[in-house]
N, C-alpha and C positions, 0 to 999 in steps of 0.2 A: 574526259577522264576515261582511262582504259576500265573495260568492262569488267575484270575480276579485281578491281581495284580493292585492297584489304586497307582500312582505315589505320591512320598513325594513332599509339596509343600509350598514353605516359601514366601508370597504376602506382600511383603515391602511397606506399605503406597498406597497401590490399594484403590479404590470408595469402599465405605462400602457394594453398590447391589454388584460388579464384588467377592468381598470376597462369600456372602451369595449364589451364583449361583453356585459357584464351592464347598461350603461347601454340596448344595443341592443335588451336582452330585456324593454326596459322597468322594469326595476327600479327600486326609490327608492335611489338610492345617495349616498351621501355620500362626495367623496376624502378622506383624512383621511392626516399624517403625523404623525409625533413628531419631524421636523425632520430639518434636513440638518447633517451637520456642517462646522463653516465652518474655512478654513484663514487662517491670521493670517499676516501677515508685517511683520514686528518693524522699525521703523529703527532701534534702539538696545534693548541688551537687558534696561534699566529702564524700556522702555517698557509701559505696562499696558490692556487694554481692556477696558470692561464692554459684559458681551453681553448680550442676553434670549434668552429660549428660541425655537422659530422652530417649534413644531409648529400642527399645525391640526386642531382635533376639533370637533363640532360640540357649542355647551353644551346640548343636549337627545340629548345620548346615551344618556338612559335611558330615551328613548324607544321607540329602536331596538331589533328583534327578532333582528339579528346582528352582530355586528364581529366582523370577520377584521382580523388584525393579523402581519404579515411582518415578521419582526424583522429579518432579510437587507437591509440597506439600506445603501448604500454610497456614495450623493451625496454630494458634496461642492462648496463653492462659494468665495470667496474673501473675507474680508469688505470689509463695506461702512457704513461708518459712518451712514449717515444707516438704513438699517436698522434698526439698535439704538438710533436716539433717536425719541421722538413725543413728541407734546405731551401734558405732564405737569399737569395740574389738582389742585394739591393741595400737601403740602408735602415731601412725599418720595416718591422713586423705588425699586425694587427690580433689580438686575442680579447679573449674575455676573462677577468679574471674570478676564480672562488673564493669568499670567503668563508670564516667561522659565523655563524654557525651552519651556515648550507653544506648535506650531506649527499643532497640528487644535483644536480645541473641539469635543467631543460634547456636544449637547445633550439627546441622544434617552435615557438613564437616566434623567434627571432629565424629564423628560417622561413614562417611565411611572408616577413617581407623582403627574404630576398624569391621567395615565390612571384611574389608579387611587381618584383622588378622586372621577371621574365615574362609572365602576362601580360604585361602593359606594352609588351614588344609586339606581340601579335596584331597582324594588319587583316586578316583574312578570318573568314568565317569559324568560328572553334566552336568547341562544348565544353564546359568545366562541369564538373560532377563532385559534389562533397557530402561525405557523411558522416551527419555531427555528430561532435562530441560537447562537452559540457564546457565553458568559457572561461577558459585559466588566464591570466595576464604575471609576466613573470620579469622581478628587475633585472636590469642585466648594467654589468659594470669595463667599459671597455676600455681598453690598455695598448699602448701601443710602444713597442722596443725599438729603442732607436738606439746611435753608435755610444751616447754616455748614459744610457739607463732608460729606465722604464716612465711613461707619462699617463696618470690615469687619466682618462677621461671622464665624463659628467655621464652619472648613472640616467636610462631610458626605459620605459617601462614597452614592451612589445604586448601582443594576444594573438588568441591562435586564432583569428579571424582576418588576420591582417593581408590577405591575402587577394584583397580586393581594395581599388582609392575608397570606396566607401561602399558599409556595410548598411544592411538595414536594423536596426536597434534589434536587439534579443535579450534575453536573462535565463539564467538557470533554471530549469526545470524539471523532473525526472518525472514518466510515466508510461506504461505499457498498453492501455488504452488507447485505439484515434476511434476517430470521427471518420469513418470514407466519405470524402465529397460527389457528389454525382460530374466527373469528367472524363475525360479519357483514360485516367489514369485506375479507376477507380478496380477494374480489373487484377490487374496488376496489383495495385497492394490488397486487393482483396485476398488473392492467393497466397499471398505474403503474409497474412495479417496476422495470425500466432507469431510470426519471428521478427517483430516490430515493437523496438523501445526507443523513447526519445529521451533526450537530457538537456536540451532548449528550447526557447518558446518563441516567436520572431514579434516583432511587432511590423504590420503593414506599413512599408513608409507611405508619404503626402506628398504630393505638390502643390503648390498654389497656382488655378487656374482658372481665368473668367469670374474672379473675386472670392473664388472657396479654395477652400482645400480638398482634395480626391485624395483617393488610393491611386499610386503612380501607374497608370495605364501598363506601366511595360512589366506590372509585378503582378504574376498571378498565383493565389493560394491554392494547393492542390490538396493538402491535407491539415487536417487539426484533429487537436484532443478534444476529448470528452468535454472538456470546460470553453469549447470553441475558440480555442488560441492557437496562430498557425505554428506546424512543426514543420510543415515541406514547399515548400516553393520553386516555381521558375522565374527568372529574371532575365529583361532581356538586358547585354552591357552592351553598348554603342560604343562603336571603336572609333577615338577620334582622326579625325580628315580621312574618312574612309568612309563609304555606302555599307559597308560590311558588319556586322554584330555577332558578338557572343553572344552564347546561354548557356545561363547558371543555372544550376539545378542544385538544392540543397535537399536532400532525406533524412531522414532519420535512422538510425542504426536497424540494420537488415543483415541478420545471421548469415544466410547463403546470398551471398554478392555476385555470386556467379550467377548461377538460375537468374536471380533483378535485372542485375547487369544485362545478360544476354539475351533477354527477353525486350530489356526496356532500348537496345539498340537493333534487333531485328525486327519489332513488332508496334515498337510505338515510336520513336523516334521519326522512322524514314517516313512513317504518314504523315505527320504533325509538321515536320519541316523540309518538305522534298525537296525546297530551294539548297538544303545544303549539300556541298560538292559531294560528298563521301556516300550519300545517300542517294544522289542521281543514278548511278548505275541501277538502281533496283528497279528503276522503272515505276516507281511506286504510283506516278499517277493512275494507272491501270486497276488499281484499288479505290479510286473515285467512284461515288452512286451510278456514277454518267455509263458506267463501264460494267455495270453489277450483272454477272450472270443470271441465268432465270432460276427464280425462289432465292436468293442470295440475303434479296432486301426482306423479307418475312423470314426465314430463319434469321439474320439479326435481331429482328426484332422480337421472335420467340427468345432470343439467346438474352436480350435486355430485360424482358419479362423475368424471366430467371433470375438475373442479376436481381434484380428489383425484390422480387419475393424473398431472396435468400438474406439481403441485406437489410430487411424487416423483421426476417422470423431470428438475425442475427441480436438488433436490436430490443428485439422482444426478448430474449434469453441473457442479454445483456442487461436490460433493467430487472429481470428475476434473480440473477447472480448479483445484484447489488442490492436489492432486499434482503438476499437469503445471507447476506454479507450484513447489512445492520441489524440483524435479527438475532444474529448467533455471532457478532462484537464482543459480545462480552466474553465468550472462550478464549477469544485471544487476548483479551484485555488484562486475563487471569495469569496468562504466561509473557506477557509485555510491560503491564503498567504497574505503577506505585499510586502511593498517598489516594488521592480521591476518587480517582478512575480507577484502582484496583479493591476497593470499598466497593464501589459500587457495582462491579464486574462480581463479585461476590455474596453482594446482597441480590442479584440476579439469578445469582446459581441457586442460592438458598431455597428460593421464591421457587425456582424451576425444579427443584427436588420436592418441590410442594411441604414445605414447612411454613405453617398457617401464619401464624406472627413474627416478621421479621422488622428490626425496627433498626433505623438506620442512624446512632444519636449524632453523627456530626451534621447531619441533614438538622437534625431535629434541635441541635442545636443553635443553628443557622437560622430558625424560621423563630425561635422566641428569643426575641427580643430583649423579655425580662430577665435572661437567665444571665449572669453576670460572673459564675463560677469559675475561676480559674484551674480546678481541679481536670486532672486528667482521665478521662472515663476512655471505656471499650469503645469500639469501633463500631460496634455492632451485637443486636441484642435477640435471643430467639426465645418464645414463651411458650414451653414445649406444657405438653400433657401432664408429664412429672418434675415441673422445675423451669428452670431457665438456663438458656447459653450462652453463656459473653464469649464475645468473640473479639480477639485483636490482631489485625492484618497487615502486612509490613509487604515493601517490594524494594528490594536493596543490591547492589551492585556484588555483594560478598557474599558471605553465610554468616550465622544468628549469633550473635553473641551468647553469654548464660542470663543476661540482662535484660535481652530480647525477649527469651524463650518465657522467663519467668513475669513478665511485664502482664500475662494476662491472670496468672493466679493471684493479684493486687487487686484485680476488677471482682475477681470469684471471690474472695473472702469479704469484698466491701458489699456486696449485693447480699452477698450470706447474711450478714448481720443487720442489712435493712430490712430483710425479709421474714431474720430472727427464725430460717430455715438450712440444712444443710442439704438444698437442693439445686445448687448451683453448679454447671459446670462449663469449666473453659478450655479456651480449643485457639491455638497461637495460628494462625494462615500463614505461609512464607511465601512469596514468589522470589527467591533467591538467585544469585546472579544472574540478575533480569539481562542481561546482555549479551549472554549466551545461549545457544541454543540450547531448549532443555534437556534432548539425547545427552547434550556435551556436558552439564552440569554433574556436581557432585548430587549422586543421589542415593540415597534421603540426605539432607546435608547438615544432620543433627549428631553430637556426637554421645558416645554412649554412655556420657555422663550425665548430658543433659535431658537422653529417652530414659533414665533411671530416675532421673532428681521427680520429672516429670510425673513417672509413674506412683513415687512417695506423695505430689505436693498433688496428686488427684485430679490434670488437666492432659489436653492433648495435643498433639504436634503432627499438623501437614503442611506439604507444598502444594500449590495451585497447581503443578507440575499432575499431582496425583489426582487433582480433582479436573483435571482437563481428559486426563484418561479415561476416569470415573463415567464422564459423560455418555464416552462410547463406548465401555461396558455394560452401561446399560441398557444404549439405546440396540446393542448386540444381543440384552437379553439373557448376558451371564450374573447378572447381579438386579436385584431390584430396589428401586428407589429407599423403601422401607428399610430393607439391611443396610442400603451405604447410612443410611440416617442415624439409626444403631449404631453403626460403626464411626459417626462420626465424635460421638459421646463417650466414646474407650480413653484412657487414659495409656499414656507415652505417646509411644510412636503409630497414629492409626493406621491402619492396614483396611482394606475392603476388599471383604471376604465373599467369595462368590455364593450366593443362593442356588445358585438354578442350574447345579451340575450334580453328574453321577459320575464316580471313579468304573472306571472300564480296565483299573491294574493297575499292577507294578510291571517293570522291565525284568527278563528275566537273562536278556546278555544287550550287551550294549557293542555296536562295530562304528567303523566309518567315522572315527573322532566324534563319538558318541551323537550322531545325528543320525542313525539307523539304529530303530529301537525294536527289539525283538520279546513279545509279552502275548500270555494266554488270552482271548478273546473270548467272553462266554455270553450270549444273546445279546448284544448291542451292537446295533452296526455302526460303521464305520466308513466315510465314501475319501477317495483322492479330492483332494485340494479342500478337503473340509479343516476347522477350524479346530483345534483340541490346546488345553491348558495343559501346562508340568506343573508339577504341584514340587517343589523346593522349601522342606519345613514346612514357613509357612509364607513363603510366595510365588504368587501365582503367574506360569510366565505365558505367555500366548504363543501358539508355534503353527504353522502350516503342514499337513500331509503331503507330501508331491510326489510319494509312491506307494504304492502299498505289494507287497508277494509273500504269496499262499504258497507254501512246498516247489519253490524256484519259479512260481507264476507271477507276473503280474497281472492285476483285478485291479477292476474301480470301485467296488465295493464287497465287504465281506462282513459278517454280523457271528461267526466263529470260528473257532481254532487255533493253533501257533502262528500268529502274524505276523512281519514285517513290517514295520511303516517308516520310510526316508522323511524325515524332519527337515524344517528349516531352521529349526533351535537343537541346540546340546543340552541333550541328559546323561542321567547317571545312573547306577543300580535303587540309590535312595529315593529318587525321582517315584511320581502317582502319575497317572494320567487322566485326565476330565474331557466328559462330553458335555454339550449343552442339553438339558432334558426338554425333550419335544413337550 
């Protein structure tokens, strides 16, 4: 093989940069797809279209010394009928046809096994390279036009795995989490390892050998998740009536495919298998122990040392970010979950704002036996110093009915009259279009009939939304425990109102579409990139400093006189402005 030999190279649906880097590096590459999936739009819905497949592989792919193939592919385009028809020399045509109700056509299953037909041609030493995606199987209905009409054929179900005679068992999976194993590899996705998600799980095939079953000798796991299920593997594929073998390489989804790529063919590849052709030029033996410069072998092994320590003190920080993760569940559980798990995310919160008696009655109902009441009671109960709080918690796909809102002043007037005190007060919880992001949600998402009714019938109205905030206002130190508690006991719409600030002005002109706010400063300082409240009525918005100038200066801090400061928030002339008091 001639010494500047550049590898053949067929990049199946690769990022259009990771093609153009390797095109730069001179490589022989080929772009190659398995198609785009095309979306139909129907004018009546016995309308029907025959499609053809839309991939591109080159017909001497078994030429080629490697194909990489990204199952990750997500184009989509709109169809186009003249597309799907070419001139047909002969007396019949083959398509697939669409029906109602299908409005995507995937092509790309049924394309890995015409993948798979051109693989199976290769006689000589290859590489196939694949990076999963998640395991779709899609029916497909084929038709074929002959000179008196159209004959359907008998529907066949294809997957996008098909792309080998036989795969090793996998299932769906999703997780950004691995396990690095200790191999050669381990380098490599350690570098990697922030830009690593998988969406399968493999199961190790078997053979039957000497009366057991093994792991197949030619299969080896190079990486797994957290739950020790493999995501990545090499295989080796025996090419039949031939001395010669493939390798399969399956990974997991890896952001920059270049950097992987380029790395994993100049640095680990040509070590690991110098028998193959493409890789002989590099002389790679010369990288053998046999051959190791002096100190070569002790700096590796200081360099494995390192490895070693770092992918420990990885794991250590990995188990504390999952503690600190079951620890503080319940915040998220408050802007996530409903019925039981959102009760309970809340009787947490309670507890965590240190309110002495929190009494949980569906728990408490649950645990006696006797109690055989069908009546509907609160959610949740708190036995404050002057009285008591019913509380009723909902987490719902929409926003609150007037049925909802009012479902907990039913609990406050029945507790009133067991108690034969007018010391009860109620407080409705929402975690409201729980399936949206809460930035994205309506908020408050109470309308202002029902913050009025509220305010008459003597109860109160929040979303978990507020009190997920609440948490890191305090733990900031703008509000204290005690006041949001207060605040949680107001009637309509509660607000939590900051304790632990001092007003430092008003604006006294406003520029820069009101994100440069120009106000007298008189003894309180003020530094760049410190934290300060707008005060709107009566809400309170958080904004960042990111500049400050004093008579056309920029300072990083200044404690008086006519100020400037560049906001990350928009105010107004009616705007306050708040520090945190030290």
């Amino acid at each position: 093989m001639e010494e500047n030999y550049k590898p053949q190279i067929c990049l199946i649906d690769l990022e259009e940069i990771t093609i153009n880097k390797f095109k730069d590096l001179k490589y022989n590459i080929f772009k190659g797809t398995l198609g785009k999936k095309i979306e139909i739009n129907r004018p009546f819905q016995n309308t029907r279209f025959n499609l053809k497949l839309n991939y591109e592989l080159p017909p001497n792919i078994h030429e080629y010394d490697i194909v990489v193939l990204n199952l990750k592919y997500d184009d989509i385009y709109l169809f186009n009928v003249d597309e799907h028809s070419k001139i047909i020399s002969g007396t019949k045509e083959h398509y697939f046809v669409s029906k109602y109700p299908e409005n995507v056509f995937n092509p790309r299953p049924a394309s890995t096994k015409v993948l798979k037909s051109f693989i199976n041609k290769f006689k000589k030493k290859y590489i196939f390279i694949v990076f999963s995606d998640h395991y779709q199987e899609t029916t497909y209905t084929p038709v074929t036009i002959k000179e008196f009409g159209e004959i359907e054929g008998e529907e066949y179900v294809c997957n996008n795995y098909m792309y080998l005679e036989s795969h090793p068992n996998l299932s769906n999976k999703y997780g950004e989490k691995i396990n690095i194993l200790d191999n050669t590899f381990s380098s490599l996705f350690n570098k990697h390892k922030s830009q690593i998600y998988y969406n399968i799980i493999i199961q190790e095939p078997q053979i039957y050998r000497n009366g057991e079953w093994i792991i197949d000798p030619n299969f080896k796991t190079i990486l797994k998740n957290l739950d020790n299920e493999t995501i990545s593997f090499i295989n080796i594929l025996k090419i039949p009536d031939s001395y010669n073998y493939g390798l399969y390489l399956l990974f997991p989804q890896i952001q920059n495919k270049y950097d992987f790529l380029s790395e994993l063919f100049e640095d680990y590849l040509p070590s690991l298998f110098p028998d193959f052709p493409f890789f002989s030029s590099k002389q790679n033996w010369i990288n053998n122990e046999k051959y190791y410069l002096p100190n070569t072998e002790n700096l590796l092994r200081e360099k494995t040392n390192i490895d070693n320590l770092y992918n420990d003190e990885i794991k250590r920080l990995d188990k504390k970010i999952e503690k600190n993760r079951k620890d503080f569940q319940f915040l998220h559980d408050l802007i996530l979950e409903t019925d039981e798990k959102l009760v309970d995310a809340v009787e947490k919160y309670l507890k965590w704002l240190v309110f002495k008696n929190v009494i949980n009655l569906d728990i408490q109902k649950a645990d006696d036996s006797n109690k055989k009441s069908s009546i509907k009671e609160e959610d949740l109960q708190v036995e404050l110093d002057n009285g008591l709080l019913v509380i009723e918690v909902k987490g719902i796909g929409g926003s609150s009915n007037d049925s909802d809102c009012r479902e907990v002043g039913k609990y406050k007037h029945r507790r009133e009259k067991e108690r034969k005190k007018f010391d009860v007060f109620g407080l409705y919880i929402v975690n409201h279009q729980r399936f949206v992001s809460p930035e994205s949600r309506t908020n408050p998402p109470f309308s202002h009939k029902q913050i009025e009714d509220a305010i008459g019938e003597e109860r109160g109205l929040v979303t978990t939304y507020e009190l997920f905030k609440l948490y890191f206002d305090i733990e900031d130190g703008w509000i204290s425990k005690e006041q949001a508690k207060k605040n949680l006991l107001e009637y309509g719409l509660v607000k939590f109102i900051p304790d632990n600030i001092i007003s430092i002005g008003k604006p006294k002109e406003i520029h820069g579409n009101g994100k440069i706010i120009i106000f007298d400063l008189k003894n309180h300082k003020i530094t760049k990139d410190q934290t300060i409240l707008l005060k709107d009525n009566e809400r309170y918005i958080k904004a960042n400093i990111l500049n400050i100038k004093l008579n056309d200066e920029d300072v990083n801090e200044i404690d008086n006189g006519e100020v400037g400061i560049l906001s990350d928030k928009k105010a107004t002339l009616d705007f306050e402005i708040f520090i945190k008091m030290e």
